[in-house]
N, C-alpha and C positions, 0 to 999 in steps of 0.2 A: 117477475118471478124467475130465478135458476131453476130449470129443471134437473130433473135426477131420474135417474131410469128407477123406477119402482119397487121397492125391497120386497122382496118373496123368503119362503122359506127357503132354505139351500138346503140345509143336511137333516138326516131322520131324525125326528122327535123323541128321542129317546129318554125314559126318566131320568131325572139328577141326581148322578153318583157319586160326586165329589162336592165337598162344601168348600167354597171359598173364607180362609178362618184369617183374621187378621194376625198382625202377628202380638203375643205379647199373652193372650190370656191363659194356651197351653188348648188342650183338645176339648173339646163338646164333649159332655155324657152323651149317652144312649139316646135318654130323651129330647135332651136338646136338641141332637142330631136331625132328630125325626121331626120335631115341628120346625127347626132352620128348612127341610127341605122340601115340607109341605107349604109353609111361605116362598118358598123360593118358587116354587111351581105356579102358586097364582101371579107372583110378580111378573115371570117370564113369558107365560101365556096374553096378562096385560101390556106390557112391555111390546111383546111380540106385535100384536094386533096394532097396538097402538101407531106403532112406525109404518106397519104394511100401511095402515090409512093414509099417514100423513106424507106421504112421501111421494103416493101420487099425485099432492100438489104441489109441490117444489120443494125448494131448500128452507126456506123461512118456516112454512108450514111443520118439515121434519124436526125445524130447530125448537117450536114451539112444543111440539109434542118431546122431545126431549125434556126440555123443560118442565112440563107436565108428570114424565115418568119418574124422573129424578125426585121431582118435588112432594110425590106422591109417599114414593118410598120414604123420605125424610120423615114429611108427616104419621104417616104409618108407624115407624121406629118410635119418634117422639111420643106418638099417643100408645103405645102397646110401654116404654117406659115408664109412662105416668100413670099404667093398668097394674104393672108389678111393683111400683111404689107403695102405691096403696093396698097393694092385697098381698104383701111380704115385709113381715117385719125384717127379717136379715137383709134385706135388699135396702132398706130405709136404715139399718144399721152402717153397714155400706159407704151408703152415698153421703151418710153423716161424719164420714172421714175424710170425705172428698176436701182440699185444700186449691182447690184453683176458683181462682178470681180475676174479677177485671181486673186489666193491668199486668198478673201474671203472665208473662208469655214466653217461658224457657221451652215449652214446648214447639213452639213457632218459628223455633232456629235447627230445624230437624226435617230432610226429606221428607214428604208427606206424599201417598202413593193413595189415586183413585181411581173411579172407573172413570170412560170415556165422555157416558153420558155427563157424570159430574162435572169435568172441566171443561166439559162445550155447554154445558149451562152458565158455568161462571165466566166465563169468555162472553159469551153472545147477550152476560147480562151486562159485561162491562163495555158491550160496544152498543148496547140498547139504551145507555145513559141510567140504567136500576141500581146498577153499582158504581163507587169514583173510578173514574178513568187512569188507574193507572200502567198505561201500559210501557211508560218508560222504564219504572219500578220490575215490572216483570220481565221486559226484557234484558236487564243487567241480571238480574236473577239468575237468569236461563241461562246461562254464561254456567260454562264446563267450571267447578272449583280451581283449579289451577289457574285458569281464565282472570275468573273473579279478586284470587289472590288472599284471598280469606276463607276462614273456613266459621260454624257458627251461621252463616248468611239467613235473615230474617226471610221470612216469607213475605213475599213483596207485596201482598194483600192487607199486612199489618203495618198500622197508621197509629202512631201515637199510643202503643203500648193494647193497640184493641185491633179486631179483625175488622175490617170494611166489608169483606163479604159475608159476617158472623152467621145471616137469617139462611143463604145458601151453603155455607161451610159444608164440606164432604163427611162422611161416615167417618172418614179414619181423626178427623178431628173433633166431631161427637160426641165420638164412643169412646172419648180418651179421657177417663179420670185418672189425678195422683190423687195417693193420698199422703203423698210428702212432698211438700213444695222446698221444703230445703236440700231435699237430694234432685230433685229437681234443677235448683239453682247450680249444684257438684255437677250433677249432667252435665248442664251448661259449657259451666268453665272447663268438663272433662273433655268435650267436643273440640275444646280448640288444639288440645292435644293429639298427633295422631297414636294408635293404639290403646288410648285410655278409655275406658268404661264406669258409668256407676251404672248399677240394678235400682230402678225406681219402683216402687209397688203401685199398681193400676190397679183397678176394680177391674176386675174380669168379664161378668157377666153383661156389663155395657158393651163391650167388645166382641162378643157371642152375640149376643142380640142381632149385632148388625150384622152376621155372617148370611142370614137367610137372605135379606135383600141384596145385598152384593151379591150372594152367587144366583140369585134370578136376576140383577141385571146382565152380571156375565153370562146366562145360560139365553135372553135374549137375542143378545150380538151375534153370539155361537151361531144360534137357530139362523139368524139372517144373514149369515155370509160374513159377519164385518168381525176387523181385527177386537180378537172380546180376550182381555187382559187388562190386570192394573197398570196402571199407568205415573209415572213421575210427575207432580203436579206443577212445580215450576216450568219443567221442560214442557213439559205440554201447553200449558199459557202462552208461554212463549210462542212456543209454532203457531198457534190458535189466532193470535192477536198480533202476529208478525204476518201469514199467509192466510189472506180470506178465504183463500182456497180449499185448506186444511182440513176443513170439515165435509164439508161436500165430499172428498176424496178418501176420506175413511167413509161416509157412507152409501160409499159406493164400492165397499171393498178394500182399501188400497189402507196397509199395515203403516199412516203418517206417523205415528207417535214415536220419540226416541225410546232405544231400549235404555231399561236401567241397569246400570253399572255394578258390578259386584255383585 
């Protein structure tokens, strides 16, 4: 067992006054606002608890409860999804526009920003043997783009046009519907150009959804001292499954994750 000195609360408890909003769907109504941060409030106070426990038994134990919180919230999102499917017709209007499918994956050559919890989950599943091992894949990835010498670079998760870690996939890959898979593809190709843009239309309220649990996992971290910000998912893989250390040392305080650029 790694020990780890015991996470406590650090800073006052103060309610959650800022939503973390991904980017892309534009601001929360009113109401939205207010049940994003009444969910966020029970995830945090879970979340919180949950680490204080586990962390008195080591690292493994902290990683597991990790695990636990992250997977919690997924599940949570998924099921409260499949609550307003069924109980909104516009929502089920919506989703019936949605155009992504297996195989599709122009979205998967596109930074992808999570929290900490998520990519020490996806690390510690791909050194637990739950996910394929690729960590040679990741760590070319992690490689600065000038580095790399390409631009476009696939997410090094994705295997033969599918996600290998699909069932743990982060919030910001989730909650991402088009509903045009041909500007999608313009995306693509627009990406290898520098300064070109296409505007893809996404379902929004997928995107909203997830704002409550991301910012009660961010308001967790907050609470216990540890570096609590999104995070670059390549880059972070990278450290995670380059330095076994990497995680013990963010929870323990210590800001490992690189910053994002731009």
């Amino acid at each position: 067992m790694i020990a780890l000195k015991p996470l406590a609360v650090a800073v006052p408890l103060g309610p959650i006054a800022k939503l973390v909003i991904p980017a892309g769907p534009g601001l929360p109504t009113a109401e939205q606002a207010k049940a994003a941060i009444a969910l966020a409030e029970r995830i945090r106070a879970e979340a919180r608890a949950a680490l204080i426990t586990a962390s008195a038994s080591g690292l493994d134990a902290a990683l597991d409860a990790i695990d636990r919180i992250a997977g919690g919230a997924i599940a949570g999102f998924e099921a409260e999804m499949k609550r307003l499917l069924a109980a909104r017709a516009d929502y089920r209007a919506e989703m019936d526009t949605a155009q992504c499918r297996l195989g599709c994956a122009f979205c998967c050559h596109v930074d992808v920003v999570a929290t900490p919890f998520e990519a020490i989950r996806i690390a510690t599943a791909m050194r637990r043997g739950r996910i394929p091992d690729l960590g040679a894949a990741v760590a070319e990835a992690a490689l600065p783009s000038q580095t790399r010498g390409a631009r476009n670079t696939p997410c090094p998760l994705l295997v033969e046009g599918a996600c290998s870690a699909y069932a743990i996939r982060p919030f910001a890959c989730r909650s991402l519907f088009s509903s045009d898979a041909k500007l999608c593809e313009l995306g693509f190709a627009a990406g290898a150009a520098p300064g070109a843009a296409v505007n893809v239309p996404i379902l929004s309220w997928p995107r909203l959804l997830s704002m409550g649990y991301l910012t009660g996992l961010v308001a967790a971290m907050r609470d216990l001292g540890l570096a609590a910000r999104l995070i670059e998912l390549r880059a972070a893989l990278g450290l995670l499954l380059a330095d076994e250390s990497a995680a013990s040392r963010w929870l323990q305080g210590d800001d490992v994750f690189p910053q994002q650029s731009g």
